[in-house]
Structure formats: C-alpha cells, structure tokens
N, CA, C and O atoms as CSV, one atom per row, in Angstrom:
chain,resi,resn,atom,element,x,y,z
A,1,UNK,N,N,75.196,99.350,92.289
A,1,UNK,CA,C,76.466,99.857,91.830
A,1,UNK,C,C,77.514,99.590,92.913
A,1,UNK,O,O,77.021,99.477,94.035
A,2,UNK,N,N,78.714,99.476,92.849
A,2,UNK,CA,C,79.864,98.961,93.288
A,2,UNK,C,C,81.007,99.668,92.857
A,2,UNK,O,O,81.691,99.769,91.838
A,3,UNK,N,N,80.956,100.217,94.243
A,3,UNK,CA,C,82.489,101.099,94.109
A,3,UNK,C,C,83.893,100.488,94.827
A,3,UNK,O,O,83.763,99.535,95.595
A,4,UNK,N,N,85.061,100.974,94.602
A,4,UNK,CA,C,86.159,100.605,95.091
A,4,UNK,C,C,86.921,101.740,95.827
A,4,UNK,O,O,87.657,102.660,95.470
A,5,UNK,N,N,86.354,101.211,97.186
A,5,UNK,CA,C,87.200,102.653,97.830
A,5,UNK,C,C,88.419,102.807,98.228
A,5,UNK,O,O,89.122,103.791,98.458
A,6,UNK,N,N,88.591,101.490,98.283
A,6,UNK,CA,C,90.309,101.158,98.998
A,6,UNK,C,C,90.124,101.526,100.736
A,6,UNK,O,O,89.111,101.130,101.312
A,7,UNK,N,N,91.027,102.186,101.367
A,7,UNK,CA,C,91.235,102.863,102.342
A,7,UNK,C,C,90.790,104.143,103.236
A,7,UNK,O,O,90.990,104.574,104.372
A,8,UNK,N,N,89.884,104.594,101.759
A,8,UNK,CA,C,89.253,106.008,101.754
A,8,UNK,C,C,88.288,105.894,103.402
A,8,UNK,O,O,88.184,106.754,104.277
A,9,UNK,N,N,87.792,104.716,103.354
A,9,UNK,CA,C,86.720,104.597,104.680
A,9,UNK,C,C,86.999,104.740,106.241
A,9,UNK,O,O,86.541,105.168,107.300
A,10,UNK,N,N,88.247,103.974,105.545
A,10,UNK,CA,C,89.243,104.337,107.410
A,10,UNK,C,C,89.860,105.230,107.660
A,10,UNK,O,O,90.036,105.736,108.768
A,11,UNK,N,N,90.436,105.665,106.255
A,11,UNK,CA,C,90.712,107.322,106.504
A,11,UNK,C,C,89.908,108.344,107.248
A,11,UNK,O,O,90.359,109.026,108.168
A,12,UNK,N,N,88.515,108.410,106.720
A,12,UNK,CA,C,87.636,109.174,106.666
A,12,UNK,C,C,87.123,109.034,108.252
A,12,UNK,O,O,86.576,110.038,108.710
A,13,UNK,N,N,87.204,108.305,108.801
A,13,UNK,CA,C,86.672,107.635,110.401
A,13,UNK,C,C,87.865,107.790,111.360
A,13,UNK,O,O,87.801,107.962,112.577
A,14,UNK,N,N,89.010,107.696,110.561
A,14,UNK,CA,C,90.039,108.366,111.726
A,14,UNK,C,C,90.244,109.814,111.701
A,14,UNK,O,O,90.593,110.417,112.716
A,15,UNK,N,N,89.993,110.530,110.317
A,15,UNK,CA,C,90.387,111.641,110.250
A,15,UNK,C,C,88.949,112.454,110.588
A,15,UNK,O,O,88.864,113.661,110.361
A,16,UNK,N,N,88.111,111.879,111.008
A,16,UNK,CA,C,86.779,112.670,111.768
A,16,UNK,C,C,87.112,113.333,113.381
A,16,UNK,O,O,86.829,114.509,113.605
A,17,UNK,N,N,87.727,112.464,114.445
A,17,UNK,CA,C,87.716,112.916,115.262
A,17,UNK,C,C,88.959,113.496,115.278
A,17,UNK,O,O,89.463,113.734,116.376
A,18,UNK,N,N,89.685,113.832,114.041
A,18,UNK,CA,C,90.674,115.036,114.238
A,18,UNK,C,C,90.230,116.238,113.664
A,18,UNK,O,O,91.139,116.903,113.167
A,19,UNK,N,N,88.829,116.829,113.566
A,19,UNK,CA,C,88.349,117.464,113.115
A,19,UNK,C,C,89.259,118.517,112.177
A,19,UNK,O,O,89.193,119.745,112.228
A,20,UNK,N,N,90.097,117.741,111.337
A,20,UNK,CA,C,90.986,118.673,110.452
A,20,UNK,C,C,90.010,119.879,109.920
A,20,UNK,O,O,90.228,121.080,110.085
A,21,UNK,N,N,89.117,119.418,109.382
A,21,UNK,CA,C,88.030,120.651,108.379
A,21,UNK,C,C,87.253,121.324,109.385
A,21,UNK,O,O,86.446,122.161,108.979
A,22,UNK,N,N,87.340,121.127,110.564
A,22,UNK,CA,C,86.716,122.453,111.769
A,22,UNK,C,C,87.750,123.587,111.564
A,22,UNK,O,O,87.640,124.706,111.062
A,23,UNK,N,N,88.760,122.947,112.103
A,23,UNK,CA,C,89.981,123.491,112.501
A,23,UNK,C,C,90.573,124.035,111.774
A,23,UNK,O,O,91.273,124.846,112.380
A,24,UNK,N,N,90.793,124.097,110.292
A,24,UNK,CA,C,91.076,124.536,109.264
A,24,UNK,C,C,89.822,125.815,109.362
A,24,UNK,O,O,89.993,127.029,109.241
A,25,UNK,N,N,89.028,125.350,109.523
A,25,UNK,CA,C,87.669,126.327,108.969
A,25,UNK,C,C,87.485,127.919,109.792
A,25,UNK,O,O,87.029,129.003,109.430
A,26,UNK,N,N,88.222,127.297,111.332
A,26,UNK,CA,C,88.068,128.522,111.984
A,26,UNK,C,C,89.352,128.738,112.277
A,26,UNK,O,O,89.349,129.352,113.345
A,27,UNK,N,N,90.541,128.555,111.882
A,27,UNK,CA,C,91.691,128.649,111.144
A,27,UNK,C,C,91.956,130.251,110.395
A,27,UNK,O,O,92.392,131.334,110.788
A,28,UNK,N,N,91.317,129.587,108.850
A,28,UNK,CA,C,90.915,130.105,107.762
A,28,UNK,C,C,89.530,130.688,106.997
A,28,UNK,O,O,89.423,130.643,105.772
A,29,UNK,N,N,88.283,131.347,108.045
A,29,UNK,CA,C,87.155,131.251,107.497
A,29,UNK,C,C,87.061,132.238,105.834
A,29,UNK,O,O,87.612,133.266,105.440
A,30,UNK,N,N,86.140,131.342,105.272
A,30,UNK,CA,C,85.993,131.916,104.353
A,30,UNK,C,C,84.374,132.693,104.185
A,30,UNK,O,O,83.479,132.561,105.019
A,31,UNK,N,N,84.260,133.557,102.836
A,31,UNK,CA,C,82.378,134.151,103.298
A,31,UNK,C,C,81.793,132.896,102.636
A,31,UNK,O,O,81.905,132.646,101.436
A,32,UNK,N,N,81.294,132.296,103.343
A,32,UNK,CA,C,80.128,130.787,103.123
A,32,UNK,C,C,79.194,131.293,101.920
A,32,UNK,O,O,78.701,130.459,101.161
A,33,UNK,N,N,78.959,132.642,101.755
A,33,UNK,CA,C,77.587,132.788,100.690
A,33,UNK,C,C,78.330,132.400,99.446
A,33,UNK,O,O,77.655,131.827,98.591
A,34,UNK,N,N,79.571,132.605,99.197
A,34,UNK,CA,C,80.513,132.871,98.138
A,34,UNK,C,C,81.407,131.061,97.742
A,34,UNK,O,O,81.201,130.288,96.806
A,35,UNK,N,N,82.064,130.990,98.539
A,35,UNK,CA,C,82.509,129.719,98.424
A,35,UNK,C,C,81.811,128.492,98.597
A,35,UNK,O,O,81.183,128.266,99.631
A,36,UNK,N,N,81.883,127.625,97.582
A,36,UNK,CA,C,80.510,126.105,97.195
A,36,UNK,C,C,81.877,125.086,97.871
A,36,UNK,O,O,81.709,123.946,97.437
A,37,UNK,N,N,83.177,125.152,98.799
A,37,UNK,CA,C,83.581,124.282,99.797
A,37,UNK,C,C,84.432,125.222,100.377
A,37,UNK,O,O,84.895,126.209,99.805
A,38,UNK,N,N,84.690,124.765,101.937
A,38,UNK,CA,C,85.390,125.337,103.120
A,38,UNK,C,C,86.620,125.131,102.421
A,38,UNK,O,O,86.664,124.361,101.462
A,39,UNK,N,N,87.944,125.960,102.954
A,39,UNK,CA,C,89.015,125.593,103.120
A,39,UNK,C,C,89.160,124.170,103.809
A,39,UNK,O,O,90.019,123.451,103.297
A,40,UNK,N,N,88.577,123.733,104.709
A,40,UNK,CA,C,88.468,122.499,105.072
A,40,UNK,C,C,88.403,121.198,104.631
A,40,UNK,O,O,89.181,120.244,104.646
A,41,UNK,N,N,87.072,121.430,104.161
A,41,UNK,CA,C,86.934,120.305,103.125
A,41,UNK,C,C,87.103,120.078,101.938
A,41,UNK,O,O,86.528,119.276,101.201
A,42,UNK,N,N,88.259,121.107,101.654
A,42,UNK,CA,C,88.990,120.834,100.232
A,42,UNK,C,C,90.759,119.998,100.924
A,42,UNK,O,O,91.396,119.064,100.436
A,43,UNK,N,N,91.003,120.697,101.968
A,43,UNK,CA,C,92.143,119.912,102.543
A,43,UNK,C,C,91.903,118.222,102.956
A,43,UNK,O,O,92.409,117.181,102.536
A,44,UNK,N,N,90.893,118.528,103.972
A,44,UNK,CA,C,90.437,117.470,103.771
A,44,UNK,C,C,90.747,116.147,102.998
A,44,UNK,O,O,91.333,115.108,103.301
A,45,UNK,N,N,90.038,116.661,101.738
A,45,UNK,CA,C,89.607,115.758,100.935
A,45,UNK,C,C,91.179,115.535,100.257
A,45,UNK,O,O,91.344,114.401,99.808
A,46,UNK,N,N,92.439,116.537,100.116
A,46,UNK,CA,C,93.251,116.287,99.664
A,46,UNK,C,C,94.372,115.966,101.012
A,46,UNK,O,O,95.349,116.712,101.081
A,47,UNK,N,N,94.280,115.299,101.648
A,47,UNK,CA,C,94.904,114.603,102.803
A,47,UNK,C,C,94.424,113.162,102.523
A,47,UNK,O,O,95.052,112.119,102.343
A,48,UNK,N,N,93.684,113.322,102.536
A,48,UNK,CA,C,93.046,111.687,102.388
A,48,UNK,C,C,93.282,111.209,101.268
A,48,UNK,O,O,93.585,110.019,101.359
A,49,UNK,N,N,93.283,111.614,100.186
A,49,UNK,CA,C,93.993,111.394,98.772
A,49,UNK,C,C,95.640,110.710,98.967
A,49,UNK,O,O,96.110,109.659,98.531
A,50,UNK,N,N,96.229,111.758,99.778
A,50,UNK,CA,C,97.842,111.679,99.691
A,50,UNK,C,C,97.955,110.604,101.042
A,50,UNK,O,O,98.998,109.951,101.080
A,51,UNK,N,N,97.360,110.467,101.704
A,51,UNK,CA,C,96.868,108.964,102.529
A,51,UNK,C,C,96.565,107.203,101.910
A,51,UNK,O,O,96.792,106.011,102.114
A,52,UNK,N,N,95.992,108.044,101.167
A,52,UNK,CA,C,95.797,106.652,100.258
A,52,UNK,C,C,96.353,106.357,99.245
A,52,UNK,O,O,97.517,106.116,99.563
A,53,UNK,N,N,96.223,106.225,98.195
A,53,UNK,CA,C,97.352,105.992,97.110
A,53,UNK,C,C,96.998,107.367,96.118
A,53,UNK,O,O,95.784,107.177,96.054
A,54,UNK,N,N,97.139,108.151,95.607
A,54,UNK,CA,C,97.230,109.286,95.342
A,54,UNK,C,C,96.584,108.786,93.796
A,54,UNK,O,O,97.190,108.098,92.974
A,55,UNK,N,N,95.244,109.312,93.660
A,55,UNK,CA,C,94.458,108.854,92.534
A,55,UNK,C,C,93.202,110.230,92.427
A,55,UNK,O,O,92.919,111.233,93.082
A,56,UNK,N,N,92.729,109.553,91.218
A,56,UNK,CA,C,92.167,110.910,90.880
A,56,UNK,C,C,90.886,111.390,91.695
A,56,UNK,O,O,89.984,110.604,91.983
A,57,UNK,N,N,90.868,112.849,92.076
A,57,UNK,CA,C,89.818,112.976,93.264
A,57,UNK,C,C,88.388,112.997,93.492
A,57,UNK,O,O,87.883,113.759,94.316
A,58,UNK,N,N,87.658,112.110,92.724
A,58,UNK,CA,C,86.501,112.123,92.762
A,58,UNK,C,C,86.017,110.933,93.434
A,58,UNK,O,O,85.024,110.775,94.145
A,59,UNK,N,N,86.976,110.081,93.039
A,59,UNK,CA,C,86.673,108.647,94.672
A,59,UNK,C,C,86.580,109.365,96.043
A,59,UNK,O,O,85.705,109.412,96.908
A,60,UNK,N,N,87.806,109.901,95.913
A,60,UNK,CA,C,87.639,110.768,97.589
A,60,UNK,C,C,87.136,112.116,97.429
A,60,UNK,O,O,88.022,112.807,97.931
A,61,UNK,N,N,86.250,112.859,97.028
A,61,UNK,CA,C,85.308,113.455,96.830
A,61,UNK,C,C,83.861,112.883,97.480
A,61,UNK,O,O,83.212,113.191,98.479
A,62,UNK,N,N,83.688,111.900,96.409
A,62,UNK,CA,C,82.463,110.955,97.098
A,62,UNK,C,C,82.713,110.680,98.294
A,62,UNK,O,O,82.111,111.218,99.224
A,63,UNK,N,N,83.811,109.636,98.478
A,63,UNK,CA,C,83.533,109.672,100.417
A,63,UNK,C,C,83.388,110.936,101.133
A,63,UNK,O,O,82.961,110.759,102.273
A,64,UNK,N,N,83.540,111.778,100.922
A,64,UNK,CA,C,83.628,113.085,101.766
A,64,UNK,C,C,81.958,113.459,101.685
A,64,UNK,O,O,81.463,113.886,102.728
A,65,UNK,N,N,81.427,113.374,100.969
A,65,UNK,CA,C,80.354,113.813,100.567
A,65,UNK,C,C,80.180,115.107,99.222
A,65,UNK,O,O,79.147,115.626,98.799
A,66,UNK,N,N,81.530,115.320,98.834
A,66,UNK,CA,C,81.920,116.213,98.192
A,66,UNK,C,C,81.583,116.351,96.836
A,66,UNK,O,O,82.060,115.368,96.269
A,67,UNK,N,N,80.818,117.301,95.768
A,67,UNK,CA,C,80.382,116.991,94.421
A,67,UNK,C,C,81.845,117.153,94.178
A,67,UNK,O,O,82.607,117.911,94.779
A,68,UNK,N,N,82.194,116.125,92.969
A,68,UNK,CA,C,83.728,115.968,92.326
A,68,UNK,C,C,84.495,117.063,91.584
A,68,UNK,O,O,85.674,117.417,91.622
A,69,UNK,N,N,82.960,117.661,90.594
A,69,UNK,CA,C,83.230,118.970,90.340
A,69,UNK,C,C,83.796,120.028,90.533
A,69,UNK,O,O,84.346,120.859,89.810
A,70,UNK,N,N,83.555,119.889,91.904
A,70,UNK,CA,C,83.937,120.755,92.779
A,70,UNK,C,C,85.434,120.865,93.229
A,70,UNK,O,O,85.959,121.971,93.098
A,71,UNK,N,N,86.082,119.967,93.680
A,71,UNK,CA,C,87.599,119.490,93.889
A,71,UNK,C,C,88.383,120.025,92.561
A,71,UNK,O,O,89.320,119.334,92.162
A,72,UNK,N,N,88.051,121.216,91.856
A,72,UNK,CA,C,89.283,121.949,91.047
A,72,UNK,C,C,90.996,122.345,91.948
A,72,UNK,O,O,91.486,122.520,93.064
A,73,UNK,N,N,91.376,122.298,90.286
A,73,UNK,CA,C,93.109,122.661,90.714
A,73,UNK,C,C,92.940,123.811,91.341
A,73,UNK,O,O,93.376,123.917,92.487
A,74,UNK,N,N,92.328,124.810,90.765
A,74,UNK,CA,C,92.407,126.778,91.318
A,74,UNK,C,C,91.675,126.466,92.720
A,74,UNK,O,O,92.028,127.262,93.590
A,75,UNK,N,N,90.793,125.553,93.132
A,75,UNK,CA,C,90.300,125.513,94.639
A,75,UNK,C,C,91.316,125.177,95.649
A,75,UNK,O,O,91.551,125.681,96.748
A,76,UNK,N,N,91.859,124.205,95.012
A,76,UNK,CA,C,92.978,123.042,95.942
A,76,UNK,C,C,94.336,124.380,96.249
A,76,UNK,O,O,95.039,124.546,97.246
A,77,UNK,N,N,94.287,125.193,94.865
A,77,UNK,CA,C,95.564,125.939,95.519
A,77,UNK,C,C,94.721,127.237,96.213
A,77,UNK,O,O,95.147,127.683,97.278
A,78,UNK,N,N,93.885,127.650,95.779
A,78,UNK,CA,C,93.545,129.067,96.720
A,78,UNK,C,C,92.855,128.830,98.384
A,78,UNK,O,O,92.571,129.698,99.209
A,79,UNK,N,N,92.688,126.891,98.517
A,79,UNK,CA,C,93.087,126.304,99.952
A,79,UNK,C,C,94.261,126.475,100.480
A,79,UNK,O,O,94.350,126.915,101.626
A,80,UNK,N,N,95.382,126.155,99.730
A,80,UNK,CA,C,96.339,125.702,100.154
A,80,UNK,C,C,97.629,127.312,100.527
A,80,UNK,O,O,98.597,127.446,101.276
A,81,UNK,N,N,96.906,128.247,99.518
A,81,UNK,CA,C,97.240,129.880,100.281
A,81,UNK,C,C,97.045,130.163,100.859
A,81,UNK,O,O,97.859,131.005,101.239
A,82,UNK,N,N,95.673,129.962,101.899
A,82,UNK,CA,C,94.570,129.994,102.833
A,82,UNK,C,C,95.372,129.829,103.951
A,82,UNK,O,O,95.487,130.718,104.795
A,83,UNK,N,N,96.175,128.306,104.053
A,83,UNK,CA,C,96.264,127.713,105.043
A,83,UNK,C,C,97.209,127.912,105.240
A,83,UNK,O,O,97.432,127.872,106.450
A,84,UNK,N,N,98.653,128.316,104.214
A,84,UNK,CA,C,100.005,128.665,104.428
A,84,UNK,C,C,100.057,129.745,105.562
A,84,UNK,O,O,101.040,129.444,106.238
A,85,UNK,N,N,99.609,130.586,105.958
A,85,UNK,CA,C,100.120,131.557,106.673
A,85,UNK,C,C,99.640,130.928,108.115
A,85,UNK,O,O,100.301,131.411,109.034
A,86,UNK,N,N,98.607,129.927,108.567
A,86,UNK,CA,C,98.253,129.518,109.625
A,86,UNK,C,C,98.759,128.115,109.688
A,86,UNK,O,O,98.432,127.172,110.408
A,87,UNK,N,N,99.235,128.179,109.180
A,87,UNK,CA,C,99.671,126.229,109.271
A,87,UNK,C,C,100.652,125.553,110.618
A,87,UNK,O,O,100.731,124.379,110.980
A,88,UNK,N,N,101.377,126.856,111.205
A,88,UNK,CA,C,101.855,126.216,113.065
A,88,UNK,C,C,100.592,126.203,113.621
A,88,UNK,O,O,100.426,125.227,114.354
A,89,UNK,N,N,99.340,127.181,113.503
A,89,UNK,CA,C,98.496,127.270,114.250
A,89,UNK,C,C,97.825,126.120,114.103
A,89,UNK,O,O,97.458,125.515,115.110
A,90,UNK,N,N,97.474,125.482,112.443
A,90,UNK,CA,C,96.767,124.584,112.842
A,90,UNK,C,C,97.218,122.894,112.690
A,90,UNK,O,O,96.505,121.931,112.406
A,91,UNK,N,N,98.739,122.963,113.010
A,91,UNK,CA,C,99.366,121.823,112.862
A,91,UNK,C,C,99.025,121.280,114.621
A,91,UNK,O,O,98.517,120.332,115.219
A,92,UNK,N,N,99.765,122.743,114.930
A,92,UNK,CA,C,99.480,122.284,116.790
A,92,UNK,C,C,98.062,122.155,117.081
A,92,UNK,O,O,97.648,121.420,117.978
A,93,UNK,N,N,97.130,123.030,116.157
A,93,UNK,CA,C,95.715,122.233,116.879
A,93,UNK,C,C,95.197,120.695,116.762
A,93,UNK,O,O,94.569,119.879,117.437
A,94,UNK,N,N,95.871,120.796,115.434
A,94,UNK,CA,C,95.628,119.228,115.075
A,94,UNK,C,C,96.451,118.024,115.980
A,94,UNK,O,O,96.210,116.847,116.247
A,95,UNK,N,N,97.310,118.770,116.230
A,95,UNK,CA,C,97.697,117.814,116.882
A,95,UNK,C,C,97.654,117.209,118.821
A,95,UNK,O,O,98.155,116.205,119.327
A,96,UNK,N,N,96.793,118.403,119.485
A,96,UNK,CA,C,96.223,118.865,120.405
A,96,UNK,C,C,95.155,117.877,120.697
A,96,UNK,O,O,95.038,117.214,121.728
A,97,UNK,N,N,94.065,117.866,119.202
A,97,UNK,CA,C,92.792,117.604,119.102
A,97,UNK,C,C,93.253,115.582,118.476
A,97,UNK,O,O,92.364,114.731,118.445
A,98,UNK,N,N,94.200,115.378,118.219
A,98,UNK,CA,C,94.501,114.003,118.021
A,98,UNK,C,C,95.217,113.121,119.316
A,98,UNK,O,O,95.078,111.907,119.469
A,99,UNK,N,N,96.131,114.160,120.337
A,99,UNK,CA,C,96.047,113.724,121.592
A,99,UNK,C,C,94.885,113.406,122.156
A,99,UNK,O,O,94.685,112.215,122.398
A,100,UNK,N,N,93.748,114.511,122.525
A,100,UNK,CA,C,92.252,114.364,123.013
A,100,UNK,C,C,91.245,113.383,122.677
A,100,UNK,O,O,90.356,112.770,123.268
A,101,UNK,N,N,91.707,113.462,121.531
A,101,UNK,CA,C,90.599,111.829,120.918
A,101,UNK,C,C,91.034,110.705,120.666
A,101,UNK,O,O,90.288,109.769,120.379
A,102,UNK,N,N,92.605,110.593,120.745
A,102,UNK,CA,C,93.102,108.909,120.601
A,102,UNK,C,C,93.686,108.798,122.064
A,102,UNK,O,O,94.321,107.746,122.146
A,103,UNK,N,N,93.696,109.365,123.009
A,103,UNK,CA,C,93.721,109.496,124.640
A,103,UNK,C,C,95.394,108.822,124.104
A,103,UNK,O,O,95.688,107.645,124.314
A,104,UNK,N,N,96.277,109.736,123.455
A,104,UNK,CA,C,97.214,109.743,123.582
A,104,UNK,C,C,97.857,110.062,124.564
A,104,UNK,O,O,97.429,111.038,125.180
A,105,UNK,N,N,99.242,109.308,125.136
A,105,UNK,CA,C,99.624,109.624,126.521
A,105,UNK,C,C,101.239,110.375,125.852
A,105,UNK,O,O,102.030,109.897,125.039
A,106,UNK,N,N,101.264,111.406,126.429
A,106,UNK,CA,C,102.369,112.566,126.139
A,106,UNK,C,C,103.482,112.511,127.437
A,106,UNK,O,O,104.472,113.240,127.505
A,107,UNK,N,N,103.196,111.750,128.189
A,107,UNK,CA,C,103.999,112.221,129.364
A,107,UNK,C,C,105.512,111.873,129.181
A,107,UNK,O,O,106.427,112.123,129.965
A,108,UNK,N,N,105.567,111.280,128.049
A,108,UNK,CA,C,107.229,110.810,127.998
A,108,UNK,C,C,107.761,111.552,126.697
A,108,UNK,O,O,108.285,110.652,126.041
A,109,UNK,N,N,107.876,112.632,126.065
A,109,UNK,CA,C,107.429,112.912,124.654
A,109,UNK,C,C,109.432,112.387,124.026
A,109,UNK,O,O,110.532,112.335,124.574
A,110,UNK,N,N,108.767,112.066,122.357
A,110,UNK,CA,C,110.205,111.539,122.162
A,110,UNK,C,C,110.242,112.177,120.827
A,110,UNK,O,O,109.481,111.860,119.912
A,111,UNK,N,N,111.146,113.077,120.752
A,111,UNK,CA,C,111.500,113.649,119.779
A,111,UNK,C,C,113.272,113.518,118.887
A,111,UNK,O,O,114.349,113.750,119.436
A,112,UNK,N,N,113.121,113.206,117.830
A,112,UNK,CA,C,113.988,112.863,116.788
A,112,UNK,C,C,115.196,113.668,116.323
A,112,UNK,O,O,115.119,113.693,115.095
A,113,UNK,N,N,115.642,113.944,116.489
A,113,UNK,CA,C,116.808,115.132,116.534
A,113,UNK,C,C,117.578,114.706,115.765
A,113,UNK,O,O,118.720,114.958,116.152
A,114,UNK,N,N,117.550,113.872,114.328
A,114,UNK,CA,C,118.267,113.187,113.223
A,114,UNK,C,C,118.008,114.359,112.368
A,114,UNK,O,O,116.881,114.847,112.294
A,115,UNK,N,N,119.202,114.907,111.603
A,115,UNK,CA,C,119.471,115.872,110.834
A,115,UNK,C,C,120.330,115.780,109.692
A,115,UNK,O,O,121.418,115.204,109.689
A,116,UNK,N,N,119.655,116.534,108.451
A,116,UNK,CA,C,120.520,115.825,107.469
A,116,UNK,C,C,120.770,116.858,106.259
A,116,UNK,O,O,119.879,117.179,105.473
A,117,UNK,N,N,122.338,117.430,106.197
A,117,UNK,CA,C,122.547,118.472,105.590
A,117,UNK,C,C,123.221,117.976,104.331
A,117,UNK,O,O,124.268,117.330,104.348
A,118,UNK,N,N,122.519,118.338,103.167
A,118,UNK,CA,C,122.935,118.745,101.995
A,118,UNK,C,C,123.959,119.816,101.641
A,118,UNK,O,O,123.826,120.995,101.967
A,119,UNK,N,N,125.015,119.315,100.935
A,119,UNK,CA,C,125.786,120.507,100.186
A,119,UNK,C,C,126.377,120.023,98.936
A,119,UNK,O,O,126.708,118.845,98.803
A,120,UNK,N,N,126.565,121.197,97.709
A,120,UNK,CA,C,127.046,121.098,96.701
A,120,UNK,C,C,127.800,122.342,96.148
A,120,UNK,O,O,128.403,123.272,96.683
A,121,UNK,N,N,127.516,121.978,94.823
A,121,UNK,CA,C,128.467,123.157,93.895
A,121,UNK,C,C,127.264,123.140,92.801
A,121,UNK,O,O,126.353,122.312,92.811
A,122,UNK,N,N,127.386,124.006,92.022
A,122,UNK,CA,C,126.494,123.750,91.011
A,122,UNK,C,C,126.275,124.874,90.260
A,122,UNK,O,O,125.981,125.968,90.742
A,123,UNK,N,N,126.486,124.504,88.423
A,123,UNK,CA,C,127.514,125.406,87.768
A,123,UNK,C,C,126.573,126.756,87.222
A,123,UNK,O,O,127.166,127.500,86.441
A,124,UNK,N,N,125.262,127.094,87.548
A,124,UNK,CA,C,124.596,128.098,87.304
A,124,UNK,C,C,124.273,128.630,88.821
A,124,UNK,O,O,123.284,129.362,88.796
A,125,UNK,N,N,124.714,128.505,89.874
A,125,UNK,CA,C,124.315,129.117,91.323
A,125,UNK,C,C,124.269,130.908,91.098
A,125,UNK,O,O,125.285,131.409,90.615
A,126,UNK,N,N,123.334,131.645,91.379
A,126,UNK,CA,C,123.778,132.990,91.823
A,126,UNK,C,C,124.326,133.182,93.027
A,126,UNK,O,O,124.175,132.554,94.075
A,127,UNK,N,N,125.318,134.602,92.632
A,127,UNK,CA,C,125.731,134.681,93.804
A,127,UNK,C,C,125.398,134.918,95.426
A,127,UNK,O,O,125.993,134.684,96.478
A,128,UNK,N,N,123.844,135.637,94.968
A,128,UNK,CA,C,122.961,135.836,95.831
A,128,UNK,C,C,122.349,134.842,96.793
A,128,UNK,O,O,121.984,134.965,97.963
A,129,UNK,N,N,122.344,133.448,95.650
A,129,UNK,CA,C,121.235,132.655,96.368
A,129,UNK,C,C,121.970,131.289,96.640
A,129,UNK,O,O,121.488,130.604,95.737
A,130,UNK,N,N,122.753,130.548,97.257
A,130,UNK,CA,C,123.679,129.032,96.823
A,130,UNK,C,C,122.293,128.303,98.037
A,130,UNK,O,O,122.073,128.748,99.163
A,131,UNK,N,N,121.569,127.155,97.390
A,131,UNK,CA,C,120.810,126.552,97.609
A,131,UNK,C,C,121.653,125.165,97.683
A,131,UNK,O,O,122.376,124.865,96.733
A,132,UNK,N,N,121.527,124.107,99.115
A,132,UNK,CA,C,121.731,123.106,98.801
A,132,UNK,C,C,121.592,121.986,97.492
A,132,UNK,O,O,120.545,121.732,96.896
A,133,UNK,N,N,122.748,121.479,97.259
A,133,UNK,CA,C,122.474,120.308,96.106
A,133,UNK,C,C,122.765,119.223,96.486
A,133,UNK,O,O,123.610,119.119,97.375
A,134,UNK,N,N,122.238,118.236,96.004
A,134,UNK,CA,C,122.737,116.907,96.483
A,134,UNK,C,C,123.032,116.476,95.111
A,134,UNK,O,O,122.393,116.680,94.079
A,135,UNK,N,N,124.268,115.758,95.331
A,135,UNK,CA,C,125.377,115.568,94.040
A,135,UNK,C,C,125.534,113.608,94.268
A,135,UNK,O,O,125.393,113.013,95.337
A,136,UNK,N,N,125.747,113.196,93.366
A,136,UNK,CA,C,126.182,111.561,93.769
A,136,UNK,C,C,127.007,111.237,95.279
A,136,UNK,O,O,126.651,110.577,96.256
A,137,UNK,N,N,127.998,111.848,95.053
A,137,UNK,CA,C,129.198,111.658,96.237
A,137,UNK,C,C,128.230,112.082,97.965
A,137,UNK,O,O,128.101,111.445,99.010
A,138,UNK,N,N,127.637,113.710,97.416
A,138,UNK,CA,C,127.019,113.480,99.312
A,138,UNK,C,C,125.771,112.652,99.026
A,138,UNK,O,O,125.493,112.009,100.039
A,139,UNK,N,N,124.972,112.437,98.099
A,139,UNK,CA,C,123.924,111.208,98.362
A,139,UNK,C,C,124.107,110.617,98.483
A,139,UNK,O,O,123.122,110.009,98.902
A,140,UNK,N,N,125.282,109.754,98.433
A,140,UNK,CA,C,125.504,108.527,98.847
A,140,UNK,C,C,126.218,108.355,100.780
A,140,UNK,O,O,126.413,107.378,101.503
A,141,UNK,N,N,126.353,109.414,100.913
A,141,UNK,CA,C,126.447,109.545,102.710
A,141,UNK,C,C,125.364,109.849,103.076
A,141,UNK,O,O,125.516,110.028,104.285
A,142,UNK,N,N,124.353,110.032,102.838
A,142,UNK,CA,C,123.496,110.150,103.329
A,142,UNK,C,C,122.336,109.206,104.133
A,142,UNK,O,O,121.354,109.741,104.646
C-alpha cells in the first residue's frame, strides 16, 4: 500500500525535538485513565495539519501514530480550551526548547516593531463595543 504524505514526514522530525506534545502535556495534564489522547497530541497533530496544506486529519493522524477516529471536532476544541489559558507559558517554552535543539544563536535578537491599525465606521456598531473595521479606503493603505 502507498500512501501520500506530502510534508507530513519533515514536519513530524522537526517538530519532535520541539517536544510541542511534552510541553503541552505538562502544560495542560489531563487524567490519562480518562482521555484516549493528550492535549498534546491532539495539538500536535493539528499544527502539522495547518503546516502542511490543511487537509483532512487522518493522513496526519497516521503519521503521528494517532487512530483517526480519534482526531474529533469536540477533542480538537476541548484541546484547544486546555491550552488557551497557558499558551505564554507554553509559547515561551516552545520556544526555549527550539533555541536548545536547533543551537539557535540569540545573541543579536531582532524584533519587528511593524504595526498595523485598523479603523472604521460601521452602521450596526454598539455603543459599548466599536471594534476595528477595515473598509476599502483604509485597506488599501495598508
């Protein structure tokens, strides 16, 4: 049998020594007797998805080692609640643990300070809430 993985393989080999699904895991633990995947390796598996060309998740299921079954919508979001309240914690670990293993050199760090503000009008706004809009005229300065 002959599968088509695309990219899924190099994903999966770079995104190992960023141990995203550790880090997530002790992050976010969940009770193991109860849950059939970590918060981890449901992110995981949906990183690598949105890495590659964004297709349905049972290709990248299989590479993960993951039954496909398993990769439900109600999992992917009661991950993705999981991780909302820790997500500086584990953006900076991740990104800590991707210095350490690609012997990234930090000593010059260069950060982007390009900023880009939206404003509009818009004829149902409450008064409570005026949310940026982007209208033809400021999208096109943009």
């Amino acid at each position: 049998m002959e599968k088509m993985l695309g990219a899924l393989p190099v994903v999966a080999d770079y995104g190992r020594p960023l141990d995203l699904a550790g880090i997530i895991d002790r992050a976010c633990p969940i009770r193991r007797y109860v849950a059939i995947l970590t918060y981890g390796q449901v992110t995981e598996a949906v990183v690598a998805n949105r890495l590659t060309s964004p297709a349905p998740l049972p290709r990248v299921a299989e590479t993960f080692g993951i039954d496909p079954a398993a990769l439900t919508g109600d999992r992917i979001a009661r991950a993705l609640d999981a991780i909302a309240p820790e997500c500086d914690r584990i953006v900076g670990s991740v990104g800590a643990q991707a210095i350490a293993a690609f012997g990234m050199d930090v000593s010059r760090p260069h950060g982007d300070m390009t900023s880009i503000s939206v404003y509009g009008a818009h004829e149902q706004t409450e008064d409570e809430f005026v949310a940026p809009l982007a209208t033809p005229k400021t999208a096109a300065r943009i």
